[in-house]
C-alpha positions in Angstrom: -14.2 -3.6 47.9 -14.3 -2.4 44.2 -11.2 -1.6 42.5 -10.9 1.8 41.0 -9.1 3.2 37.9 -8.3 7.1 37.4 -7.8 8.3 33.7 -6.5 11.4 33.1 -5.7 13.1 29.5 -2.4 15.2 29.9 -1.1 18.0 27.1 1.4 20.4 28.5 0.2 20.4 32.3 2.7 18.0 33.8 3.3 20.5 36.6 0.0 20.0 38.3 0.9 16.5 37.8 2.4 16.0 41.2 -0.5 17.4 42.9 -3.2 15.9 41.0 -1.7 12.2 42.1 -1.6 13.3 45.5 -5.0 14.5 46.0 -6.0 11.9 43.8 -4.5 9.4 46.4 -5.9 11.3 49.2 -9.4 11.0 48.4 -9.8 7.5 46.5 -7.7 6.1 50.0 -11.3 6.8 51.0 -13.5 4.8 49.2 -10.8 1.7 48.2 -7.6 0.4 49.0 -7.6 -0.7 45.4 -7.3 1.7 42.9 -4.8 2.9 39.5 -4.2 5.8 38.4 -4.1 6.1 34.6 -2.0 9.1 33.2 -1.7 9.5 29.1 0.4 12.0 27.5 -0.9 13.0 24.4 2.0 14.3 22.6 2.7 17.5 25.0 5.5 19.9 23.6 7.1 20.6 27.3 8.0 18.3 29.7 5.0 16.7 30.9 6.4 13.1 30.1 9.4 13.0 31.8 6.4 14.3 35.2 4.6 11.5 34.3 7.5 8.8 33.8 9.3 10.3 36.8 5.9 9.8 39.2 5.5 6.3 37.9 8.8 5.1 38.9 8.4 6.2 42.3 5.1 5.6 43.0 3.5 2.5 42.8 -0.5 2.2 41.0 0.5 4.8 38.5 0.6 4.0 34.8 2.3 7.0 32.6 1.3 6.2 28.6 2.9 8.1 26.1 1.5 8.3 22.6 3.6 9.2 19.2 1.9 12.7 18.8 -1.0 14.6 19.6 -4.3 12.7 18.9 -7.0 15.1 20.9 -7.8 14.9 24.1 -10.6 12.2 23.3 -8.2 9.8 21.6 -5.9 10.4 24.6 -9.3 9.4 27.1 -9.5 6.1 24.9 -5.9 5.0 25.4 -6.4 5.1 28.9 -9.8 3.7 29.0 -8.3 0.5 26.7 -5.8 0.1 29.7 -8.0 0.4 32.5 -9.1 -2.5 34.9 -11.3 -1.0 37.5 -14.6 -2.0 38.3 -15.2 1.6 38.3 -13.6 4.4 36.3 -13.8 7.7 36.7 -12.4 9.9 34.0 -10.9 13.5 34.4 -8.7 16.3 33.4 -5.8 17.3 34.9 -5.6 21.0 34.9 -7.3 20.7 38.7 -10.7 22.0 36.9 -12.2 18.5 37.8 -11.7 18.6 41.6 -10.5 15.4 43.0 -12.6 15.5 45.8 -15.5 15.5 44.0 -14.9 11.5 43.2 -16.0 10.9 46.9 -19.7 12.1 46.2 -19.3 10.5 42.4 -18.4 7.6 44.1 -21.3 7.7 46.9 -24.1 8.5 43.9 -22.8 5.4 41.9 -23.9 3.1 44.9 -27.1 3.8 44.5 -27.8 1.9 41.3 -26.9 4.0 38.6 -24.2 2.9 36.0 -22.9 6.4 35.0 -22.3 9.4 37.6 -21.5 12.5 35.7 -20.2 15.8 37.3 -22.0 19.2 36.4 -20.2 22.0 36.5 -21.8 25.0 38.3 -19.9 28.1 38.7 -17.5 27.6 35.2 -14.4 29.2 35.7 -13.8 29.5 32.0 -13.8 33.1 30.1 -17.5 34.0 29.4 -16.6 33.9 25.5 -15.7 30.0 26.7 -18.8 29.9 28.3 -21.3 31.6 25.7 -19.8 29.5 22.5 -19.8 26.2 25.2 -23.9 27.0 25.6 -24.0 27.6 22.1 -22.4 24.8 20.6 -24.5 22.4 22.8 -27.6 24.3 21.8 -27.5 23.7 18.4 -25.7 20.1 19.1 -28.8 18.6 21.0 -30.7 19.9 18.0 -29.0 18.5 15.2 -28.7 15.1 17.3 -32.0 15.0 18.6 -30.5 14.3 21.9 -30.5 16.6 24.3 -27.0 17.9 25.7 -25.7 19.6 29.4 -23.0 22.2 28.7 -22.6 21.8 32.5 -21.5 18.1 31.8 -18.2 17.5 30.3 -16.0 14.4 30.7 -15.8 14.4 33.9 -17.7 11.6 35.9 -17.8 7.9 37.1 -18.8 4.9 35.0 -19.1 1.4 35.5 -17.0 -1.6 33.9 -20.2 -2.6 31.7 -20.4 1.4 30.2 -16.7 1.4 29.6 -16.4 -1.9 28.0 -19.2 -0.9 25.4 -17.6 2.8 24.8 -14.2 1.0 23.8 -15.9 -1.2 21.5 -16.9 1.9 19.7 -14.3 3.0 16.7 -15.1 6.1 15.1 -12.7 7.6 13.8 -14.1 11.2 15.0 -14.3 10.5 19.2 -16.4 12.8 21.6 -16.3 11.3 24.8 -19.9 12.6 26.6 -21.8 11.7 23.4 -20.6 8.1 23.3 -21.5 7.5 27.4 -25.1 9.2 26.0 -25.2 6.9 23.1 -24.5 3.4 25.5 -27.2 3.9 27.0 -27.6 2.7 30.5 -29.0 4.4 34.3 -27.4 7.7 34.4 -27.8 10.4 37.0 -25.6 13.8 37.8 -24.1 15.6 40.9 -23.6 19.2 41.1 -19.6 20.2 41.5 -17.9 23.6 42.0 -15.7 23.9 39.0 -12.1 24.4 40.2 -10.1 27.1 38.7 -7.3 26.4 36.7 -3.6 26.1 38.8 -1.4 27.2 35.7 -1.2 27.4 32.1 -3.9 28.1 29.2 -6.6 25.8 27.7 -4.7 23.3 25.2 -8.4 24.2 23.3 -8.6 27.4 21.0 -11.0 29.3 19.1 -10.1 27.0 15.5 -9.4 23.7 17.6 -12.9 24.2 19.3 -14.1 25.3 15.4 -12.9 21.9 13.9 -14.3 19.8 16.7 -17.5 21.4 17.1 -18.0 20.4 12.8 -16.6 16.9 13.5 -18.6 16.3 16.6 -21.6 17.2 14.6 -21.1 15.9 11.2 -19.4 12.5 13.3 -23.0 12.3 15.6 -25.9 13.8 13.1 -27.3 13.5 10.1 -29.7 16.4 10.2 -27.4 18.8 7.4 -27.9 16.4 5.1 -31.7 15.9 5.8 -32.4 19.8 5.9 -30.4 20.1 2.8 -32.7 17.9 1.1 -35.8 20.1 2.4 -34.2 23.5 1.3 -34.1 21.8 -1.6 -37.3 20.9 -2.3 -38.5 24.5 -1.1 -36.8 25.8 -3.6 -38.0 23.7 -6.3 -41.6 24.1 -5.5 -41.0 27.8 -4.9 -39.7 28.3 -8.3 -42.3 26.0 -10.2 -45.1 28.9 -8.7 -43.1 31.6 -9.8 -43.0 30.1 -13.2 -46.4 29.6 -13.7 -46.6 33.0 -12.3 -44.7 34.3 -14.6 -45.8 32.6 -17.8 -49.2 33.4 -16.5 -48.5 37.2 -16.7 -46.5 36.8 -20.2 -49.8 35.3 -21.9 -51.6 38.6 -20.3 -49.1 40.2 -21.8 -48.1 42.1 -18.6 -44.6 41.1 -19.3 -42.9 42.3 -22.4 -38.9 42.1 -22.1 -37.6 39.2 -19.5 -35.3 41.2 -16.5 -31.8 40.6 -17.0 -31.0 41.0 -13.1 -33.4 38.6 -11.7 -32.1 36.1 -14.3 -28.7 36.7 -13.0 -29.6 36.6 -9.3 -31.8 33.4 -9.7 -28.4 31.8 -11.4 -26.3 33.2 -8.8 -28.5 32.0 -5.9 -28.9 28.5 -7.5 -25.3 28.5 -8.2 -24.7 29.2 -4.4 -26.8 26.8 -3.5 -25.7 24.1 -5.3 -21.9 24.4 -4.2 -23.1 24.6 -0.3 -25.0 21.2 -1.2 -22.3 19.7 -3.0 -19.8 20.9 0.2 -22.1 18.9 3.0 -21.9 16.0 1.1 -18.4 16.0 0.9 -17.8 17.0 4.4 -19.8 13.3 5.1 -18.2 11.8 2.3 -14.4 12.7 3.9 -16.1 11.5 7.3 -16.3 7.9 5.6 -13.2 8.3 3.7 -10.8 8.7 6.8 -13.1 6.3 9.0 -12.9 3.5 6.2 -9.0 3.8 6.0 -9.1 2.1 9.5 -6.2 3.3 10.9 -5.8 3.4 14.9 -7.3 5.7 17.2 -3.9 6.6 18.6 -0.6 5.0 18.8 1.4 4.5 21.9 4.9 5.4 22.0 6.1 4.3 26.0 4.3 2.7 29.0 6.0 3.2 32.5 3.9 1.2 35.5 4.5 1.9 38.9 
């Protein structure tokens, strides 16, 4: 039978913890009698480690990974991918949102030939501004990348040894989990899920965490601002060589005696705008390749406890 691995991010929930392992257990028992359970701390402020070194003590197939400080849930999913041996891995939160159950039907999909399982959410749970900025981000996402993107469809799914060994050959700096299974390639397909409601706790994700990784995710995966940028540009510039002749054309008519002051002004001031919001997507990419050339580690592990 196939051997399974389990990766789960963690940030301030150890208290589901306990019952996430369980059910975890309870359900995978099903499929394999050979199976890990991958849980990484990614520098929560309670005491979520202490849950997860505690479990893997006393339980055996569970691996509790600490890292130094808070890298982002995506980093987090990495460090536990890099330590996964599973012929299969499914990947999943562990706020009880991802229902444990739902690996069965994951797991029954997978069999028929497909290298990537994911799980769509129907029915969200989340607040409906959650919802409306999820669709929107996504929206304009799928645009940007030319690729289109599920809202439905977060991290949540199965993947084959193959998939993973390709997404952890992958170093960007900036890591978005969904986009780099899209990007691998391979046979995907999807299974509907009930999204489970939340046992405890808020979202580790708020309004300007959700701001800064919706720019990353899009400067990190598309080029399109710089391209578009470059087309505004050239509007602009053929726009304002017809208003020229336009203009000199009326002067020679002598229509126009006494140049205006506040469409000089404007015309500097829009130009001027302009320019600086240029000038700021550039550097937005240019910091992009600044912190991904430094080279420095996804994410740093502090303690590893195996069961």
């Amino acid at each position: 039978m196939p051997s399974l691995s389990i990766v789960s991010a963690v940030y301030n929930t150890g208290n589901m913890v306990p019952e996430l392992v369980n059910r975890i257990k309870q359900t995978v028992s099903q499929i394999t009698g050979t199976f890990e359970i991958i849980l990484v701390d990614d520098g929560s402020s309670d005491s979520s480690w202490e849950t997860l070194e505690s479990i893997a003590h006393e339980q055996s197939n569970i691996t509790a990974i600490k890292l130094s400080r808070n890298f982002g849930q995506h980093a987090a999913i990495a460090a536990g991918l890099n330590h996964s041996t599973g012929d299969w891995v499914v990947v999943m939160d562990s706020d009880l949102e991802d229902l444990p159950e739902a690996i069965i039907p994951l797991y029954q999909e997978i069999n028929k030939g497909y290298s990537v399982v994911f799980a769509s959410r129907q029915s969200r749970t989340d607040s409906f501004f959650r919802q409306l900025s999820s669709k929107a981000f996504y929206r304009l996402f799928s645009w940007l990348a030319d690729s289109p993107a599920d809202h439905s469809i977060a991290n949540f799914g199965i993947y084959s040894r193959q998939v993973i060994d390709e997404i952890v050959k992958m170093k960007e700096y900036h890591l978005f989990f969904p986009t780099m299974v899209s990007w691998v390639g391979f046979k995907k397909s999807a299974i509907q899920y009930e999204h489970g409601k939340r046992q405890a706790g808020t979202s580790g994700y708020n309004f300007r965490k959700l701001t800064r990784l919706g720019i990353n995710i899009i400067l990190s995966y598309s080029d399109k601002p710089l391209r578009y940028v470059v087309k505004l540009g050239f509007v602009i510039s053929l726009l304002t060589f017809l208003c020229g002749i336009i203009i000199l054309i009326r002067y020679f008519m002598g229509h126009i005696m006494v140049l205006g002051y506040t469409s000089l002004i404007l015309s500097i001031w829009f130009l001027g705008g302009l320019i600086l919001f240029t000038i700021g997507i550039a550097g937005l990419y240019t910091g992009k390749i600044f912190e991904q050339v430094k080279n420095r580690p996804l994410f740093i592990i502090e303690k590893l406890t195996t069961g």
